[in-house]
C-alpha positions as CSV (number, residue, x, y, z in Angstrom):
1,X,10.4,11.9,24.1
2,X,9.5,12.5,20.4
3,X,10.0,9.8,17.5
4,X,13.2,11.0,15.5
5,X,12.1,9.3,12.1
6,X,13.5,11.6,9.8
7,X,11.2,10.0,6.9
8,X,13.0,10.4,3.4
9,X,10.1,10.8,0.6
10,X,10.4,8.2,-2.3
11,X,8.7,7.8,-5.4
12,X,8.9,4.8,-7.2
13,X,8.1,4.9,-10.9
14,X,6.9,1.8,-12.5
15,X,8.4,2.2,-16.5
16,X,5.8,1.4,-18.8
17,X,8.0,-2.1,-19.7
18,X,7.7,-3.1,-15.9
19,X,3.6,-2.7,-15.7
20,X,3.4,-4.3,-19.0
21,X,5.6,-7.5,-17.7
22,X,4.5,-7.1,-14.1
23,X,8.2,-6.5,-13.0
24,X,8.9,-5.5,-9.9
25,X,12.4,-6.7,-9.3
26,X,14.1,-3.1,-9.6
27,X,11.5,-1.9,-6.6
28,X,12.7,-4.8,-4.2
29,X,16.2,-4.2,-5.1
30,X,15.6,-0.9,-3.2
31,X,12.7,-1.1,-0.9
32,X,12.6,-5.2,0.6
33,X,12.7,-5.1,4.2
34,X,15.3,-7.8,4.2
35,X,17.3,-5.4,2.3
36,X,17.4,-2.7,4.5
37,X,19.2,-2.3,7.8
38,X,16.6,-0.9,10.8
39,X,17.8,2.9,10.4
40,X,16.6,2.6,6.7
41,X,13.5,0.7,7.7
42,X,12.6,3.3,10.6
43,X,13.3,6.4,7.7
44,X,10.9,4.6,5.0
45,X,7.9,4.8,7.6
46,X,5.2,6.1,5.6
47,X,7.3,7.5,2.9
48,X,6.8,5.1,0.2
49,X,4.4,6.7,-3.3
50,X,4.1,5.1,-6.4
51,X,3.8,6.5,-9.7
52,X,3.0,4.9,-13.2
53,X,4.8,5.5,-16.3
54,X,2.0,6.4,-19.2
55,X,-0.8,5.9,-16.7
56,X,-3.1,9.1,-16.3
57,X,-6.4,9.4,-15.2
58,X,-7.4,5.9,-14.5
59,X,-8.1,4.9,-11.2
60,X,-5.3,1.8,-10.7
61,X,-8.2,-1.1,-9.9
62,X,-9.7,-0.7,-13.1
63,X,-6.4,-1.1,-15.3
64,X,-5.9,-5.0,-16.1
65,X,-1.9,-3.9,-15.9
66,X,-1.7,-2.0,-13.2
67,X,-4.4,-4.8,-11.0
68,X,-1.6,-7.5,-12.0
69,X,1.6,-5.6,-11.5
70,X,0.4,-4.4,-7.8
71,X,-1.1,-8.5,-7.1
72,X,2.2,-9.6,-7.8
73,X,4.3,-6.8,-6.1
74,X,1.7,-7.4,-2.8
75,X,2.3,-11.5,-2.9
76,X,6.3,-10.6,-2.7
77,X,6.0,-7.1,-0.6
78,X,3.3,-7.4,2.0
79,X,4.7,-4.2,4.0
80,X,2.5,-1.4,2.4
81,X,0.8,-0.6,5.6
82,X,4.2,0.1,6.8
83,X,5.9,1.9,4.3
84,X,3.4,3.5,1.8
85,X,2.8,7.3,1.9
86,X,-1.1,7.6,3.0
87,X,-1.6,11.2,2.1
88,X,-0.2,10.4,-1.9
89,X,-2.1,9.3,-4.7
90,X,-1.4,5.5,-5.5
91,X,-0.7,6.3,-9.2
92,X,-3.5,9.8,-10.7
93,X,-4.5,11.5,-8.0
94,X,-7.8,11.1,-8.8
95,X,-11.0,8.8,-6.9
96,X,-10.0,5.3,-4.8
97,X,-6.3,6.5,-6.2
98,X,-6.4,9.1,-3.4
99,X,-6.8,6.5,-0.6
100,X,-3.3,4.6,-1.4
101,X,-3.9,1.6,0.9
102,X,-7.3,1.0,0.0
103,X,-6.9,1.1,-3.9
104,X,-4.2,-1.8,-3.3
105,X,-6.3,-3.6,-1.6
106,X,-9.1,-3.2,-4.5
107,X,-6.1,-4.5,-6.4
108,X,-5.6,-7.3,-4.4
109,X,-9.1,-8.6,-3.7
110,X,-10.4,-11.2,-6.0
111,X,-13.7,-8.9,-7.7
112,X,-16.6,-10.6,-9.9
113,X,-19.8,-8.7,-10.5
114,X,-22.9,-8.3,-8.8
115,X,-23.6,-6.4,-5.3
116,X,-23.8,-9.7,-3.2
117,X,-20.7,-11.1,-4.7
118,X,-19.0,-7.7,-3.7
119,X,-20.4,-8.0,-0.5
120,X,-19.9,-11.4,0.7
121,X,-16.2,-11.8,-1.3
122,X,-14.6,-8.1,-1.5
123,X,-15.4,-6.9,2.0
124,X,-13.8,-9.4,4.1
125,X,-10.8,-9.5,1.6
126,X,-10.2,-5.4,2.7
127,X,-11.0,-6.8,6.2
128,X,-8.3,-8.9,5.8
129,X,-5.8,-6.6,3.8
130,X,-6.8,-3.9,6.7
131,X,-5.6,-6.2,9.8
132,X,-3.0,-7.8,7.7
133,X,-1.5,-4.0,7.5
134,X,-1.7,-3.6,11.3
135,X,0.5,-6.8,11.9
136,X,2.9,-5.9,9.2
137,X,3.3,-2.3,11.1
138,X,3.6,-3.3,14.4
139,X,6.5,-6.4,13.3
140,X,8.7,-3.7,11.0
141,X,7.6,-0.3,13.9
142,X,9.1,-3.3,16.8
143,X,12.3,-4.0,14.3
144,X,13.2,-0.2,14.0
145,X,12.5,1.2,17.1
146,X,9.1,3.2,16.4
147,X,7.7,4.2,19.4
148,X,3.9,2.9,20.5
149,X,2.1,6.2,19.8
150,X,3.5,6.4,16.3
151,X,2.6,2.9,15.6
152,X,-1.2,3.9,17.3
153,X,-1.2,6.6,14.9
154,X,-0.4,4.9,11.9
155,X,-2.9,2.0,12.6
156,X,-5.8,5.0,12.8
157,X,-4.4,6.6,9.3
158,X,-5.0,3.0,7.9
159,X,-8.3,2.3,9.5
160,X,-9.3,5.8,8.0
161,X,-8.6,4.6,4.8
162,X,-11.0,1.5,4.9
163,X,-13.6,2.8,7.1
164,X,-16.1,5.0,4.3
165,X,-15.2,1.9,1.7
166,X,-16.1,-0.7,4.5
167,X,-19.0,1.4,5.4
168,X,-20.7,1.8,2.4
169,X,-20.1,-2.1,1.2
């Protein structure tokens, strides 16, 4: 029997306003699990991308704005390994941008410089981020009715995204 998730593509666009006060409140309003009944949960399944209003060309870890805005939204909205597009850009298509669940997490972890502080402090914050993703999914896949080898396949298309970054760290 085939999954019948018809997935319904949204884009969210951050206004300018919201990166610059780190608002995220008009985003819940629409996309907070609580929110949503399981039939809008289940259609949301990996069809989540967000854009950024007078952000081009900047890869979203390296903009103080952005870094902040996506902390805060991550500390309210832990469900982006459920309902973020993988195959979009997270903001200009462009570098770390085009792996969506792994330039949050660069958002999320706590970075300082130097190479050992990057490897003993970033790498098992994305560790973390990474099985952190896997729980959320299989909690919100159980709550709409997504069937086992849809949830398998969405923990491999997050694993993909970590695994060069993880690699190379």
């Amino acid at each position: 029997m085939k999954d019948k998730i018809q997935n319904q593509q949204s884009i969210h666009c951050f206004t300018r306003s919201q990166i610059a006060r780190g608002d995220v409140r008009e985003f819940l309003t629409k996309y907070d699990p609580p929110r949503l009944d399981n039939s809008q949960v289940a259609k949301l399944f990996g069809a989540i991308s967000f854009k950024f209003e007078g952000i081009e060309e900047v890869e979203v870890h390296t903009n103080g704005e952005l870094r902040i805005l996506l902390r805060r939204l991550h500390a309210i909205w832990p469900w982006s390994g459920f309902f973020l597009n993988l195959k979009e850009s997270l903001g200009p298509g462009m570098g770390l941008n085009k792996t969506p669940l792994l330039a949050l997490a660069m958002c999320v972890a706590d970075r300082t410089s130097g190479e050992d502080q990057v490897l003993n402090v970033v790498k098992p914050q994305l560790r973390r981020f990474q099985f952190r993703s896997h729980e959320i999914i299989d909690r919100l896949a159980k709550r709409a009715g997504i069937q086992a080898r849809t949830i398998k396949a969405r923990h491999s298309a997050v694993d993909k995204q970590f695994k060069s970054m993880l690699n190379n760290l």
